[in-house]
ChimeraX commands (.cxc) that place a marker at each C-alpha (Angstrom):
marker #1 position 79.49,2.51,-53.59 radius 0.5
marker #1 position 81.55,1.34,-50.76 radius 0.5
marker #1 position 78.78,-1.42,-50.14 radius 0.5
marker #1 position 79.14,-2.45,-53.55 radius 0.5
marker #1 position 83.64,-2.57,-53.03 radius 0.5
marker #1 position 83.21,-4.84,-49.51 radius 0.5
marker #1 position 81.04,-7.24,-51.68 radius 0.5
marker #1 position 83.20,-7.58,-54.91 radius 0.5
marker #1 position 86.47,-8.05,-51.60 radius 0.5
marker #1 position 84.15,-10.73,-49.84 radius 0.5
marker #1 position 83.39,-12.52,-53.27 radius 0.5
marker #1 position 87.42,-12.50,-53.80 radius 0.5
marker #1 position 87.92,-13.89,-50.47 radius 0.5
marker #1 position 85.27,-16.67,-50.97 radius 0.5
marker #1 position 86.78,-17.60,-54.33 radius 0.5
marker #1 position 90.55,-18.03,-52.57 radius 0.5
marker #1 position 88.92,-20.59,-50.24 radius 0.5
marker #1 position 87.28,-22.17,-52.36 radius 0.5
marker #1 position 89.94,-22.53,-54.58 radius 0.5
marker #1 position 90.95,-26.38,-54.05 radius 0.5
marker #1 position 94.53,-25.75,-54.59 radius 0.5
marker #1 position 94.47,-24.35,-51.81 radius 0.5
marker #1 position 92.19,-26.95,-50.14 radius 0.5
marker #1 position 94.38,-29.94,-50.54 radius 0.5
marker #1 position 95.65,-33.26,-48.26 radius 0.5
marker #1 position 97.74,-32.19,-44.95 radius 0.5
marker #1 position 96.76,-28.38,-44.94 radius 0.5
marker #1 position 96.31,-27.09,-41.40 radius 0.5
marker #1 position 93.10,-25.22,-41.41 radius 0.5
marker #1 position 91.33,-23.14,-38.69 radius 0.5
marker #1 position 87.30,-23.77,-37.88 radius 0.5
marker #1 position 85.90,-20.55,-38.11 radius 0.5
marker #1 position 82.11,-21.83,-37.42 radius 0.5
marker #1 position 80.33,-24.43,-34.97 radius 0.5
marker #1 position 81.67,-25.55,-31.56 radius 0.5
marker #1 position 85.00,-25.80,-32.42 radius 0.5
marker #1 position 85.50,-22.45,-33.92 radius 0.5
marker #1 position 88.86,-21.22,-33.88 radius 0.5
marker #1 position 90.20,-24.47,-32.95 radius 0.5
marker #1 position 93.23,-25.74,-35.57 radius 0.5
marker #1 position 92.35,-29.26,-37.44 radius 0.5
marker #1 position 94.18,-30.78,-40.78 radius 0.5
marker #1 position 92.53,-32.01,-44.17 radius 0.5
marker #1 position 92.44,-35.28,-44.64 radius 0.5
marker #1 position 90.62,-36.07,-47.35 radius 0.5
marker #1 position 88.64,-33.97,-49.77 radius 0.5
marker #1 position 84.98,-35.29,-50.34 radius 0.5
marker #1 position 84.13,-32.93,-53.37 radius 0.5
marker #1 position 84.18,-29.82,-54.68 radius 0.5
marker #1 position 82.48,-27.87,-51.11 radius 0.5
marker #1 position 83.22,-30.58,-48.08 radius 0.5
marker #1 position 86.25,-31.92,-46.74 radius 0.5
marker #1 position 87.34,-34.24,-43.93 radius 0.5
marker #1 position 89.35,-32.94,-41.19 radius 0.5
marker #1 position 91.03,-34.17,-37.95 radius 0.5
marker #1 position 92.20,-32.29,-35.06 radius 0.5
marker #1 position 93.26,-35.29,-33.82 radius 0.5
marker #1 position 91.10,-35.29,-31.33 radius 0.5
marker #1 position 94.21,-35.97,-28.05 radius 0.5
marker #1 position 95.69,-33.14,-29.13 radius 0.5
marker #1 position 93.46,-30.01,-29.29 radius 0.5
marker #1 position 89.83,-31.56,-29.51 radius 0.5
marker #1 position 88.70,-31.46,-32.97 radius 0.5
marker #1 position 87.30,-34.98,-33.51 radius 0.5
marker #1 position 87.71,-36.45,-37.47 radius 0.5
marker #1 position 84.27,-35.04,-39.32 radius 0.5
marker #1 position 83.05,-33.65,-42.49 radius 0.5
marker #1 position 83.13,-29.89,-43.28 radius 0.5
marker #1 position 82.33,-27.32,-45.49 radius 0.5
marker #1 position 85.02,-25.66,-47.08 radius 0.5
marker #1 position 83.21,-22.22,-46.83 radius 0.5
marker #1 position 83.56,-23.20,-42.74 radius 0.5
marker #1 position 87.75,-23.34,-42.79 radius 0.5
marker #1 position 90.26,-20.91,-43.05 radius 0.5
marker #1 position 93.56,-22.24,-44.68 radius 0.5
marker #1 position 97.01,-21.25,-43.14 radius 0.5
marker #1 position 99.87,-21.71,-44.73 radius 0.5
marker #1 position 101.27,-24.98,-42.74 radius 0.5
marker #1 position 100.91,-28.13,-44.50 radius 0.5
marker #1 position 101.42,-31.91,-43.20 radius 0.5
marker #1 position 102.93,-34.32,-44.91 radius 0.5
marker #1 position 100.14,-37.46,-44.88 radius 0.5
marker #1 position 98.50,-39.15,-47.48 radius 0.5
marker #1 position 94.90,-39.21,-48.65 radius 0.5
marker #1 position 92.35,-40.88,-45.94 radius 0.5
marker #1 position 95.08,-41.37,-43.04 radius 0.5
marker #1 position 94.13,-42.48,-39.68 radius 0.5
marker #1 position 94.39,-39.96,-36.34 radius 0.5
marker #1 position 96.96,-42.21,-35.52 radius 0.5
marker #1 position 99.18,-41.52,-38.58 radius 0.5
marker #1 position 98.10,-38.01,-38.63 radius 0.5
marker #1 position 99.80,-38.12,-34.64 radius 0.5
marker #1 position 103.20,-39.59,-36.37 radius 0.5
marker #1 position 103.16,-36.82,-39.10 radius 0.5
marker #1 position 103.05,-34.11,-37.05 radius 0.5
marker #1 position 106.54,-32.90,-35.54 radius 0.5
marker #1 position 106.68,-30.29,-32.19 radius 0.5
marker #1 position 106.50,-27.36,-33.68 radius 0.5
marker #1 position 103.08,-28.61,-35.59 radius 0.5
marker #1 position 102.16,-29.56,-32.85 radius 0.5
marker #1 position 102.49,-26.72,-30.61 radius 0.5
marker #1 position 100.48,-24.42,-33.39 radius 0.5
marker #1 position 97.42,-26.93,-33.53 radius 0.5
marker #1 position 96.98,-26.81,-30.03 radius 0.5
marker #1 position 96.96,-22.59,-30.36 radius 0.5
marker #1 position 93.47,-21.39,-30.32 radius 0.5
marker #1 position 92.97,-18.62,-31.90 radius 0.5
marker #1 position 89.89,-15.87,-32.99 radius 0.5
marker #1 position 88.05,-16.62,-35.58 radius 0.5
marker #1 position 87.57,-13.64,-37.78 radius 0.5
marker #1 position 84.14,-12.80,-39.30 radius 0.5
marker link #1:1,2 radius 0.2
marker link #1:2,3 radius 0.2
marker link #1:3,4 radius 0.2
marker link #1:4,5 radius 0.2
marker link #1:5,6 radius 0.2
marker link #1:6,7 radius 0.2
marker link #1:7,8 radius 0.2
marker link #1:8,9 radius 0.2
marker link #1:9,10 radius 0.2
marker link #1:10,11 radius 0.2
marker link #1:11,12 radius 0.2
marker link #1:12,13 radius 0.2
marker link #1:13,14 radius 0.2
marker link #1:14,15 radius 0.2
marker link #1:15,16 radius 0.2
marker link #1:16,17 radius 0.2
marker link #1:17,18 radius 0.2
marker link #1:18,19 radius 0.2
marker link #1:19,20 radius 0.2
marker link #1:20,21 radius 0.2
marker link #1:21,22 radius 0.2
marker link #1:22,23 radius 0.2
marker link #1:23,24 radius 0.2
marker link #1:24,25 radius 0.2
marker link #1:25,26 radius 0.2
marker link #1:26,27 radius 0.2
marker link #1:27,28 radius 0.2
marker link #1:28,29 radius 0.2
marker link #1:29,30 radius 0.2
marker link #1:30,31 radius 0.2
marker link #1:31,32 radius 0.2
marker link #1:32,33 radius 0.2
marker link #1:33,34 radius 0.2
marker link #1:34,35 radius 0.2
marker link #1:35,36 radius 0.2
marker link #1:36,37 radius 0.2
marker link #1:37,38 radius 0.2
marker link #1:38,39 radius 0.2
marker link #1:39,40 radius 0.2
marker link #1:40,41 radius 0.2
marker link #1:41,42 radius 0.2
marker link #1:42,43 radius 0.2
marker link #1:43,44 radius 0.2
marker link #1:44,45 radius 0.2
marker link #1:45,46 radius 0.2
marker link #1:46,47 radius 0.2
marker link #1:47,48 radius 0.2
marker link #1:48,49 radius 0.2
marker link #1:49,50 radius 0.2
marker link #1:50,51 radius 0.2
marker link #1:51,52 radius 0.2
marker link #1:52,53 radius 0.2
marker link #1:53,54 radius 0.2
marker link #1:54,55 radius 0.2
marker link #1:55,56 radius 0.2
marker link #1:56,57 radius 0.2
marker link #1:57,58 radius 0.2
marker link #1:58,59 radius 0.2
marker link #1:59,60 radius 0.2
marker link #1:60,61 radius 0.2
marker link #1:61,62 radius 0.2
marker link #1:62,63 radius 0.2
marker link #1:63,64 radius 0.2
marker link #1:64,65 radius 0.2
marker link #1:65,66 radius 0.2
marker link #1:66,67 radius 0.2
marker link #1:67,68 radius 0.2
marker link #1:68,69 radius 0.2
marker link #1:69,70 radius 0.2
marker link #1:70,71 radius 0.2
marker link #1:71,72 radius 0.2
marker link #1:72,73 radius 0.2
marker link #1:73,74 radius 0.2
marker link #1:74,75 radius 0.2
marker link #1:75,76 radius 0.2
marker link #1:76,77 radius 0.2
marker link #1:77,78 radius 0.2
marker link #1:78,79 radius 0.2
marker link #1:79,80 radius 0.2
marker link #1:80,81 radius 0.2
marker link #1:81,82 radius 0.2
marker link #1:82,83 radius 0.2
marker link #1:83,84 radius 0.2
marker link #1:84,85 radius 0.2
marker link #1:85,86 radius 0.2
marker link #1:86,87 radius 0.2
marker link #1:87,88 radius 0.2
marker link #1:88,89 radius 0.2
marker link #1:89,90 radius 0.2
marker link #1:90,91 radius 0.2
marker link #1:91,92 radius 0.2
marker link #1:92,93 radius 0.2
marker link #1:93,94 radius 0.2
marker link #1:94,95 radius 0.2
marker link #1:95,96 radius 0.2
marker link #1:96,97 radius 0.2
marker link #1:97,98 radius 0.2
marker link #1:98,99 radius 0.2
marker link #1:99,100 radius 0.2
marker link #1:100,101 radius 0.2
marker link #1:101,102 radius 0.2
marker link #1:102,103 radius 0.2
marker link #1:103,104 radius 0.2
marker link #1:104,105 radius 0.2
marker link #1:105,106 radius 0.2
marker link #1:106,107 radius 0.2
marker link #1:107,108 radius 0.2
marker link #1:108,109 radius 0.2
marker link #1:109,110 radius 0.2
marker link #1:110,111 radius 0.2
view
């Protein structure tokens, strides 16, 4: 029975990520998979319904620009105000200190 509860919580969870309201331009994400797991990075572009492009930038905590699967990110609740398909540059502009402080934050992933 309890098996059967932590299932129907995970399947919950899964849907809230995927949900691409949630997934949108200029959230602030953390990598919860990979090399660059609990590392902070920013959508900026969605590709389709399960990938997304993300940027760390790359100066300021490492994450280089790439392609990634949404079931791979954890949304937070900061957003950045950029358009669709901005450069790291831009991105660099958008961001103001305190932004910037919490992308370069590392924190645990939790699995």
């Amino acid at each position: 029975m309890w098996l059967m509860n932590e299932l129907c919580s995970l399947s919950r969870v899964m849907e809230s990520v995927n949900d691409m309201s949630v997934v949108d331009v200029g959230r602030v994400c953390v990598k919860l998979v990979g090399r660059e797991a609990g590392k902070k990075c920013v959508i900026v572009d969605v590709v389709d319904r399960n990938f997304v492009l993300v940027t760390g930038p790359k100066q300021v905590n490492g994450v280089k620009r790439r392609r990634v699967n949404v079931n791979h990110i954890e949304p937070t609740e900061r957003k950045v105000n950029i358009r669709r398909g901005e450069s790291d540059e831009q991105v660099m502009k958008a961001l103001d200190e305190q932004t910037l402080a919490y992308l370069r934050e590392v924190v645990k992933p939790k699995f």
